[in-house]
C-alpha positions as CSV (number, residue, x, y, z in Angstrom):
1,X,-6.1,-8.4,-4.2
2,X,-5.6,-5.8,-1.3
3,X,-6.7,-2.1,-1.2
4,X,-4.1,0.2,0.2
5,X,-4.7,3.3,1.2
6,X,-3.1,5.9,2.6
7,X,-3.6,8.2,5.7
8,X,-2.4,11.0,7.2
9,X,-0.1,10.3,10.2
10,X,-1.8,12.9,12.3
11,X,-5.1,12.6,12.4
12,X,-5.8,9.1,10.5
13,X,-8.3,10.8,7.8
14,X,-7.5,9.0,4.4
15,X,-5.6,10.6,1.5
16,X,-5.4,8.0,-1.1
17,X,-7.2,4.8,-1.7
18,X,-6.5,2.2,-4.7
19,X,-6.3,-1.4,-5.5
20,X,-3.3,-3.8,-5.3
21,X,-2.2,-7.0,-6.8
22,X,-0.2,-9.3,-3.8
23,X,2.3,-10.5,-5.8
24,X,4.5,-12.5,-2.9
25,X,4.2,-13.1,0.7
26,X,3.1,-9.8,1.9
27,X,4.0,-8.0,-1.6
28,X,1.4,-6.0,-3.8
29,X,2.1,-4.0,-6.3
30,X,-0.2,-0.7,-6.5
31,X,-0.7,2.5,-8.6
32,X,2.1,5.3,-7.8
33,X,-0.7,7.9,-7.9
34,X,-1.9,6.0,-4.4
35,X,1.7,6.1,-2.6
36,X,2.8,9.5,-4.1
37,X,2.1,11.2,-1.5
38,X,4.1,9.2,1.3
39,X,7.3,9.4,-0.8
40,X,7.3,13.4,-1.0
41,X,6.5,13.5,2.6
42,X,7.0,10.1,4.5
43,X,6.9,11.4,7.8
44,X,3.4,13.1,7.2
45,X,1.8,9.9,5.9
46,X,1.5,6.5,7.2
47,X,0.4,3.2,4.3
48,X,-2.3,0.6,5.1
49,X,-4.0,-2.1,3.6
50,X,-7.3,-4.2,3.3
51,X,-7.5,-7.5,2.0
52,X,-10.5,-8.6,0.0
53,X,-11.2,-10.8,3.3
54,X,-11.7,-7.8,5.7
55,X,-8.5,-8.2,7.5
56,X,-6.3,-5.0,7.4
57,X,-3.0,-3.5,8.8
58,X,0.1,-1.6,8.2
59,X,2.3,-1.7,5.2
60,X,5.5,-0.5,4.5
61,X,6.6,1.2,1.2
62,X,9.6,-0.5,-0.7
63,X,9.6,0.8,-3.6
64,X,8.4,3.1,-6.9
65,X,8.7,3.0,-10.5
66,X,7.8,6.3,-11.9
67,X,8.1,5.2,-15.7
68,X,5.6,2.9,-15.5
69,X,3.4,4.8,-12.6
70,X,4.2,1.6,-9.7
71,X,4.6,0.6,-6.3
72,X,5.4,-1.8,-4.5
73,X,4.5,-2.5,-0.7
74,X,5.1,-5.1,2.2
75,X,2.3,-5.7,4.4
76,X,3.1,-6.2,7.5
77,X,0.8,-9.1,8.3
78,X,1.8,-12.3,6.0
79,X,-0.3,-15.1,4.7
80,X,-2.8,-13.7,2.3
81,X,-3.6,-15.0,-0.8
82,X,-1.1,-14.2,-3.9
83,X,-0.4,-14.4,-7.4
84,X,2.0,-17.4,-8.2
């Protein structure tokens, strides 16, 4: 499990915050409600993560799936725990 959130690009103050599921090396899958934000305005809004172990860093958004409210997300540091 990882927490993304998301900040604003400018000043670093957080916008969103959630859970995530890492489904893959680097791959979670999180609510759309937390990313929204980021695809109406990418530029505005930058997408990190914290993993249940403390470590965090920058993730990049991949993709959405409005119908059933998800997103997906690579983090940029690999190696931590995932659903197989």
């Amino acid at each position: 499990m990882a927490r993304p959130k998301l900040l604003l690009a400018a000043t670093g103050r957080r916008s969103s915050l959630g859970s995530g599921f890492l489904v893959g090396d680097g791959l979670a899958i999180t609510n759309y409600r937390v990313v929204s934000q980021s695809t109406l305005e990418p530029g505005a809004y930058r997408l990190e993560y914290v993993a249940v172990d403390g470590r965090s860093g920058e993730a990049k958004l991949l993709a959405i799936d409005l119908p059933s409210g998800a997103g997906a997300a690579r983090q940029r540091r690999r190696a931590l725990f995932h659903f197989r």
